[in-house]
C-alpha positions as CSV (number, residue, x, y, z in Angstrom):
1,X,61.1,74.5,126.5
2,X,61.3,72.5,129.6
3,X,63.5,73.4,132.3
4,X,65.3,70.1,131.8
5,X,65.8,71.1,128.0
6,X,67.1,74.9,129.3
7,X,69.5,73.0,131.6
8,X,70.8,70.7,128.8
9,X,71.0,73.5,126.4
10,X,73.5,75.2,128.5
11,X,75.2,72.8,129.6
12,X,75.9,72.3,125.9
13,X,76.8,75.9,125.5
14,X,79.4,75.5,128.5
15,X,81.0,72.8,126.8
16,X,81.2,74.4,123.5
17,X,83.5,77.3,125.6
18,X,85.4,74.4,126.9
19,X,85.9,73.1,123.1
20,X,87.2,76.7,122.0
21,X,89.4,77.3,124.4
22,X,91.1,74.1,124.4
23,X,91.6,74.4,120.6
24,X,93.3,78.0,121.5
25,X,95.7,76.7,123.7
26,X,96.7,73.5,121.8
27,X,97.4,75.5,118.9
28,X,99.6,78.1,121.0
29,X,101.5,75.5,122.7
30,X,102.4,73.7,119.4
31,X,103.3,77.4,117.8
32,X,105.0,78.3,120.6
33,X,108.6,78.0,119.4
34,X,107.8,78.8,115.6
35,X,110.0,81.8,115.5
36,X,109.2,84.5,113.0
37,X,106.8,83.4,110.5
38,X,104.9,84.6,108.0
39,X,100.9,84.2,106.7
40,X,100.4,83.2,103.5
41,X,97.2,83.2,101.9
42,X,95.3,82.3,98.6
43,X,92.6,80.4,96.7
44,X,92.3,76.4,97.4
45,X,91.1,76.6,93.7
46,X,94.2,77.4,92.4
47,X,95.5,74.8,89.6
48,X,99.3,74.0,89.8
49,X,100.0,75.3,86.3
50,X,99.4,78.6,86.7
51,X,101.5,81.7,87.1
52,X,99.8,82.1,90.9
53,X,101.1,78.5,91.3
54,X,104.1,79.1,90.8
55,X,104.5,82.9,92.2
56,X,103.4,81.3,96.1
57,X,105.8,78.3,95.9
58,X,108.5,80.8,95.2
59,X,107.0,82.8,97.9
60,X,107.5,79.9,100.5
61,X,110.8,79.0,99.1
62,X,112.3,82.6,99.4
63,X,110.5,83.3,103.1
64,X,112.2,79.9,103.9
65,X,115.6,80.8,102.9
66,X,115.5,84.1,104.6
67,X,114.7,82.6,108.1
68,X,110.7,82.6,108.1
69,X,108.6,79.8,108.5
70,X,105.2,80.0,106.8
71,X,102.0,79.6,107.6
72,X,99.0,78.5,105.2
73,X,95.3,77.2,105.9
74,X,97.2,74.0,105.0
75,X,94.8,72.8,101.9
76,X,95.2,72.9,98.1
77,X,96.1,75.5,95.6
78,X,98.0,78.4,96.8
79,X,98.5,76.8,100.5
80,X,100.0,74.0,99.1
81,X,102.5,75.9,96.5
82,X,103.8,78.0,99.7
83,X,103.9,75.3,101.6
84,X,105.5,73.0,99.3
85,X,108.5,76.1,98.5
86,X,108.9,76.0,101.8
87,X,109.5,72.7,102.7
88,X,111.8,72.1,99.7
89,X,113.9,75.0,101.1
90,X,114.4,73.2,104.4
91,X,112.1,76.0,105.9
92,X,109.5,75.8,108.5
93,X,105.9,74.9,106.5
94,X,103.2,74.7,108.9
95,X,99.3,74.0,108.0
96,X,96.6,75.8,109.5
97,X,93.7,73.0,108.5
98,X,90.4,73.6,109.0
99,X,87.5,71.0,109.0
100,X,85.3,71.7,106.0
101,X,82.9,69.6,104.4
102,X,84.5,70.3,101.1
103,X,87.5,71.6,99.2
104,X,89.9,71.6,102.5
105,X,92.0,68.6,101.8
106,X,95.4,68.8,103.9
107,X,98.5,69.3,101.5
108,X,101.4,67.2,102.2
109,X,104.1,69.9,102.3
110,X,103.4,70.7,105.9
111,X,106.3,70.2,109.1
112,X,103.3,70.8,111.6
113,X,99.7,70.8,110.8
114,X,97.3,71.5,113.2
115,X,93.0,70.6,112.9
116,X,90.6,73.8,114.0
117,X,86.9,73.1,114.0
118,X,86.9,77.1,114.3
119,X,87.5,79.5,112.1
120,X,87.9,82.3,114.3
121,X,90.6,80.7,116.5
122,X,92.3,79.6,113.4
123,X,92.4,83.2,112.5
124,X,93.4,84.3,115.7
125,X,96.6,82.2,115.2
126,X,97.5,83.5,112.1
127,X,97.2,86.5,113.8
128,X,98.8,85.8,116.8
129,X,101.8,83.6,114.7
130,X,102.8,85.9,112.0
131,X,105.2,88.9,111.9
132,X,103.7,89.8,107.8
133,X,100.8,88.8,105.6
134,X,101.4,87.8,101.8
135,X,97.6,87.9,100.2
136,X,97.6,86.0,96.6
137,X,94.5,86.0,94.6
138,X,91.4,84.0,96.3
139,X,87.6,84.3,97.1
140,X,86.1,85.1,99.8
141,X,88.6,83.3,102.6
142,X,91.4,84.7,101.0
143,X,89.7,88.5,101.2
144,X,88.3,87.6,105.1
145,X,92.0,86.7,106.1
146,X,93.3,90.8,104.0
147,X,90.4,93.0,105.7
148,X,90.8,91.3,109.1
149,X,95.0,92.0,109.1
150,X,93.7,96.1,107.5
151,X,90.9,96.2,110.4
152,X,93.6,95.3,113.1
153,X,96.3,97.5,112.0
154,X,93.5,100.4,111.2
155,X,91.7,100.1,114.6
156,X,95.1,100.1,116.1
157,X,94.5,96.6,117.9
158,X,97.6,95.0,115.9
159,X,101.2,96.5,115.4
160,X,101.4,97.0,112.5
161,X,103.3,94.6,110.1
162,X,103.9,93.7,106.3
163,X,100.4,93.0,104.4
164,X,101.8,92.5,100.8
165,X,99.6,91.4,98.1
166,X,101.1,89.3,95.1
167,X,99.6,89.5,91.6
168,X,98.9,93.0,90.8
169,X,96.8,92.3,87.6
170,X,94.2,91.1,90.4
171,X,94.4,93.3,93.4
172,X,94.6,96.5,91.3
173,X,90.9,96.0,90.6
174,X,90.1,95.8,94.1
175,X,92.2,98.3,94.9
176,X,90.6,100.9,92.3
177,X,87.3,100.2,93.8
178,X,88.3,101.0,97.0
179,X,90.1,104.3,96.3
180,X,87.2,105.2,93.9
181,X,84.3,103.6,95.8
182,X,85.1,103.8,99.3
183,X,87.3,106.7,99.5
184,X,86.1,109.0,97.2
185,X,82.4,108.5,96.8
186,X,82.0,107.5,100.1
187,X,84.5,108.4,102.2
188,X,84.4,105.0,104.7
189,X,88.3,104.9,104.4
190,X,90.7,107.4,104.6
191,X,94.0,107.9,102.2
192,X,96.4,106.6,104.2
193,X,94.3,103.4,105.0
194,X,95.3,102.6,101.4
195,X,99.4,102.7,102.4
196,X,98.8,99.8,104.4
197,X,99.4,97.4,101.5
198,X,101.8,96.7,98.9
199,X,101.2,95.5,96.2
200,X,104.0,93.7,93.7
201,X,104.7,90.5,91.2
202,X,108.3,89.9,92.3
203,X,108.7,87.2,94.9
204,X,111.9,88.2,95.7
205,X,110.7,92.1,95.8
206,X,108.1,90.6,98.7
207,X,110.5,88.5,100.6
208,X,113.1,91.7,100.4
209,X,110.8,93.9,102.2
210,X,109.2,91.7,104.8
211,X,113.1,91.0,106.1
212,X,113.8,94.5,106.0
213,X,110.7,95.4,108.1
214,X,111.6,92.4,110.9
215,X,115.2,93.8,110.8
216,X,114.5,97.2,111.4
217,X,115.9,98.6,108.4
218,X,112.0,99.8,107.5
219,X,108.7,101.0,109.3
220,X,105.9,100.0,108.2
221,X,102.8,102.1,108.4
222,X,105.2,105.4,109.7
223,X,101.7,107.1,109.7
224,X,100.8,104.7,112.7
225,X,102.1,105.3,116.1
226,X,104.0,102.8,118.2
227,X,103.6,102.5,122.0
228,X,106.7,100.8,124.3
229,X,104.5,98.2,125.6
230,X,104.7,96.9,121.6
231,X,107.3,94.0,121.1
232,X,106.3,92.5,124.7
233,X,102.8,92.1,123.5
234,X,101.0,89.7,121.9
235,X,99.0,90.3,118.8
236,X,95.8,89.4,117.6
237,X,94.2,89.7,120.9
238,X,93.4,93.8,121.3
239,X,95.4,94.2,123.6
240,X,97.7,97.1,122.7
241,X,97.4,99.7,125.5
242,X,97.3,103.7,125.5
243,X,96.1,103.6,122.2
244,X,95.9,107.6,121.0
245,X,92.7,108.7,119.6
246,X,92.3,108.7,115.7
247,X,91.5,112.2,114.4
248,X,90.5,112.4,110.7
249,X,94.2,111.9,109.9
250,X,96.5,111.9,112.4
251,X,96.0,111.3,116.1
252,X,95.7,112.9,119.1
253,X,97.4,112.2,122.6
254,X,95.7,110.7,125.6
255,X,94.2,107.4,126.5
256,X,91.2,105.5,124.9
């Protein structure tokens, strides 16, 4: 490679970082003055006469009606039944759309919608946006967006909040193959890494206990600690300070 070629190569590479962090601070900007909100995710495959369907929409109408706006990847299938409860409650239904070369088509339930060519800053927001994650079945976006809100609250990088996964006919299998798999054969998790989700088929049941966690009336996690510097921080970005070290089960004071 020439040395004109190098030169042009990272000049491209510069502009790329340019790209990325623009895209991060258009979409904080114009989620600036959301208010609590909550991330719901779920399968763009999802035909609108199923029981899934219908179990999101009421979802986003019942997170609407208790003061939440939602937050979907802003396509078809589950996005759009949470998005469209949403909007029909007068809530807050904001699209997360990212640029796909198939199967993202933007839903028209949606009070903002914002583009990302990335998917990691469109996580980040999600991230960032949210005060509680409601998982309903999906592939492998769907289980990307669960393990990245476990990971945070795990590692201790996130405060912890509400990960609540609807339709436990389908998340009880996964859920057996972790406690059986990677718990007890293995032993890459530990038990209380299990307590971190909830698992239920009750829309109302979910909405209930994500307001009772914002309110206070509930901890979630107790077997996490919480640090002072907490509600002034933002999430999603690792940045919650004197973290205690993790000891098999519990922890142990002093800095990381």
């Amino acid at each position: 490679m020439s040395s004109d070629e190098v030169r042009q190569a990272q000049g491209a590479e510069s502009w790329r970082a340019l790209r990325i962090m623009s895209e991060f601070v258009d979409a904080t900007d114009a989620m600036a003055n959301l208010g609590p909100a909550v991330a719901v995710f779920g399968s763009a495959r999802t035909p609108s006469d199923t029981r899934y369907w219908s179990m999101a929409e009421a979802v986003g109408s019942g997170l609407a009606k208790a003061g939440f706006a939602v937050i979907t990847g802003g396509g078809p299938g589950i996005m759009e039944a949470a998005n469209k409860g949403a909007m029909a409650a007068g809530g807050r239904s904001v699209g997360l759309n990212i640029l796909l070369p198939r199967e993202q088509k933007p839903n028209p339930y949606q009070t903002l919608s914002l583009d990302f060519r990335y998917f990691f800053i469109r996580k980040l927001m999600f991230v960032k946006s949210s005060v509680a994650t409601v998982c309903l079945p999906g592939g492998f976006g769907t289980l990307d967006e669960l393990f990245e809100a476990l990971t945070l609250m795990q590692t201790l990088k996130a405060t912890p909040k509400p990960l609540v996964l609807m339709g436990r006919a389908f998340w009880e299998q996964m859920v057996q193959w972790l406690r059986n798999g990677l718990l007890a054969q293995h032993g890459y998790i530990g038990e209380i890494d299990l307590n971190l989700m909830h698992i239920t088929d009750d829309p109302e049941e979910c909405v209930s206990l994500i307001r009772d966690v914002h309110q206070g009336k509930r901890t979630w996690a107790p077997h996490l600690p919480r640090f002072p510097e907490d509600p002034g921080t933002e999430l999603g970005e690792g940045t919650r300070l004197g973290l205690r070290r993790r000891t098999g089960e519990g922890f142990v004071a002093g800095m990381e």
